[in-house]
C-alpha positions as CSV (number, residue, x, y, z in Angstrom):
1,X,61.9,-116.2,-35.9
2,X,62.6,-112.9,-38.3
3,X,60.3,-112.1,-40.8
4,X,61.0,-113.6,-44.0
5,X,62.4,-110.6,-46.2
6,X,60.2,-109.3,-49.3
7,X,60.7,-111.0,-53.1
8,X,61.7,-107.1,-53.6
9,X,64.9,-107.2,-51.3
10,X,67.4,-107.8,-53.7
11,X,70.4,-107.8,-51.5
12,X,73.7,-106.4,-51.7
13,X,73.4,-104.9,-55.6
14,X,74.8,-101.6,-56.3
15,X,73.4,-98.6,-57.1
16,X,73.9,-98.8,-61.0
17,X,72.7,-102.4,-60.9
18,X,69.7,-101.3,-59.4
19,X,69.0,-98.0,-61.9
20,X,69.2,-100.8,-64.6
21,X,67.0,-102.8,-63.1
22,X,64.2,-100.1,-62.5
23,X,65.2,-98.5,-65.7
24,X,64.0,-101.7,-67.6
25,X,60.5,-102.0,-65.8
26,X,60.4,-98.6,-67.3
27,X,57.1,-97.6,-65.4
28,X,56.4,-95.2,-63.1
29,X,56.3,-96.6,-59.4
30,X,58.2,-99.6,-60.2
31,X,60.6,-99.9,-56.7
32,X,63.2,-102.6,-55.1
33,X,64.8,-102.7,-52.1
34,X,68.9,-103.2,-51.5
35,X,71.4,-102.7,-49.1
36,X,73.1,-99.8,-48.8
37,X,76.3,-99.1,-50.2
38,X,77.9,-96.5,-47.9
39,X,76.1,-97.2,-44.4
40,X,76.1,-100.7,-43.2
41,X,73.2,-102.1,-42.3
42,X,71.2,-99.9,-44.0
43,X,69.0,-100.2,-46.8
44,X,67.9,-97.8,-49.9
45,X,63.9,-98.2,-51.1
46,X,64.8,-96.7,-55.0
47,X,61.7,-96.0,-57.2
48,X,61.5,-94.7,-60.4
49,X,59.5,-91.9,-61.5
50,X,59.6,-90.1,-65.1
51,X,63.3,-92.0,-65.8
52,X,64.7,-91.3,-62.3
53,X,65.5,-93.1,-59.7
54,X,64.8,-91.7,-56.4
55,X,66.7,-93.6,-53.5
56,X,65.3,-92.8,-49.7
57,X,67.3,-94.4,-46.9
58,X,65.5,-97.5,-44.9
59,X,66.6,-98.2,-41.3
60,X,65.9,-100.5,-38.8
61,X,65.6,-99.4,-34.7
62,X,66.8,-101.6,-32.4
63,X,63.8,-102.9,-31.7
64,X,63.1,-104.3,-35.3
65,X,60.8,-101.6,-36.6
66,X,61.9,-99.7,-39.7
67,X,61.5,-96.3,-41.5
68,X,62.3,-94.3,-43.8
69,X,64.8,-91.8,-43.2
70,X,63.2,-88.0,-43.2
71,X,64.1,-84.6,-43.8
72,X,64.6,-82.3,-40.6
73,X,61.0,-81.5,-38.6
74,X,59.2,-84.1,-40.6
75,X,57.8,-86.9,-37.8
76,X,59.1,-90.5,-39.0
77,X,56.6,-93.7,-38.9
78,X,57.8,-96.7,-37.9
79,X,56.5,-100.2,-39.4
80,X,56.7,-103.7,-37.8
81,X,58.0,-105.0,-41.3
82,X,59.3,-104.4,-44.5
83,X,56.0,-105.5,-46.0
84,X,53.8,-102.9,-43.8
85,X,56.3,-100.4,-44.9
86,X,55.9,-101.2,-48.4
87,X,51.9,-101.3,-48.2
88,X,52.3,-97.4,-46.2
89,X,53.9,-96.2,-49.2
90,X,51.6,-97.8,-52.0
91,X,49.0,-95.2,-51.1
92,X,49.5,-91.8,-52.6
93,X,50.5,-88.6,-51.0
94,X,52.8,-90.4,-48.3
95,X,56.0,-87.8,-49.2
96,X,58.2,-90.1,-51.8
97,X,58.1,-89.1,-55.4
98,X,56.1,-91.2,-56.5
99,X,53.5,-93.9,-54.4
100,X,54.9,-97.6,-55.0
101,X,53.3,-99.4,-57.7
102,X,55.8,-102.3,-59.7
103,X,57.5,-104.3,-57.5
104,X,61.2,-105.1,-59.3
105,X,61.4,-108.7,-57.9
106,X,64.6,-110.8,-57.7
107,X,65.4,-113.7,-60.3
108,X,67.0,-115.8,-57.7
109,X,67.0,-117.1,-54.4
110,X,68.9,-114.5,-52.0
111,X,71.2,-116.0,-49.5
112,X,71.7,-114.5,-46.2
113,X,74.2,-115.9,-43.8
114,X,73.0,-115.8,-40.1
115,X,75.0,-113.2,-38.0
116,X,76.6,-114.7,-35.2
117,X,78.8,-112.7,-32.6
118,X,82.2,-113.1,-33.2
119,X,84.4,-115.1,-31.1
120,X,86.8,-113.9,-28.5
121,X,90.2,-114.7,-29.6
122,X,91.9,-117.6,-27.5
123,X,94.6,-116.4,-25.1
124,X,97.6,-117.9,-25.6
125,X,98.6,-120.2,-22.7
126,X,102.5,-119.2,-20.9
127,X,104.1,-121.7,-22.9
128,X,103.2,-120.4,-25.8
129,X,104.0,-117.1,-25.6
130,X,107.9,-116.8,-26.7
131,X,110.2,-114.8,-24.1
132,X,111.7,-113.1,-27.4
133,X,114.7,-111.0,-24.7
134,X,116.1,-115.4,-24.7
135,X,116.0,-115.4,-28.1
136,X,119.1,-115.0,-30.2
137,X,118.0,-114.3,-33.2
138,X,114.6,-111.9,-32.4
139,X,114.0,-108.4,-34.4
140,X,113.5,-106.9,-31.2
141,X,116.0,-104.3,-29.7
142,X,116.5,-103.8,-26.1
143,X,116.5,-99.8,-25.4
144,X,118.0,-99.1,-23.0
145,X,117.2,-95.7,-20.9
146,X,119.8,-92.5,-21.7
């Protein structure tokens, strides 16, 4: 079974909703989590610090683990959950602005659909499938080689 997701993960909220949000905590490590807005299936960990908000990309491997997305030659750490990441980056000096402190948590109950693989498409049976060159009045045109 997954992990439950943390009362921070607010879900599909964009990035102005979520500078309001922080921006009415009005402290200084106060942080949320949301999906991303440009790369699916990414997330954004956005905390404020002195009336910014300073938004760092969260991914998840294929194995499950996540981490935070990192500037060229810096190593990434990789956490079995959101929550472990989210206790990583309460301590000081861990490279965001500012160490996580307020958690912004959501008002309501967030509703995530399970993903299931899509279907294949049935293939229509022979009988189905119109012979449109026996039909007399099809859009098609019949070119013919010059």
């Amino acid at each position: 079974m997954a992990a439950a997701l943390p009362v921070c993960y607010h879900g599909t909220i964009t990035r102005t909703e979520c500078e309001d949000l922080l921006g009415k905590k009005h402290k200084d490590g106060a942080y949320l989590i949301r999906d991303s807005e440009t790369i699916q299936g990414a997330m954004c960990l956005c905390v404020y610090y002195k009336r910014v908000v300073y938004t760092y990309r969260l991914l998840q491997t294929r194995t499950g683990h996540y981490t935070l997305m990192t500037a060229g030659g810096l190593d990434e750490t990789f956490f079995k959950t959101l929550d472990d990441l989210i206790r990583h980056y309460k301590k000081k000096n861990q490279g965001l602005a500012m160490h996580l402190r307020h958690s912004v948590k959501r008002k309501t109950a967030l509703l995530v659909k399970p993903q299931k693989p899509p279907e294949p498409p049935e293939s229509p049976s022979p009988e189905d499938d119109p012979d449109y060159q026996n039909v007399p009045d099809s859009d098609y045109v019949e070119v013919l080689p010059p």
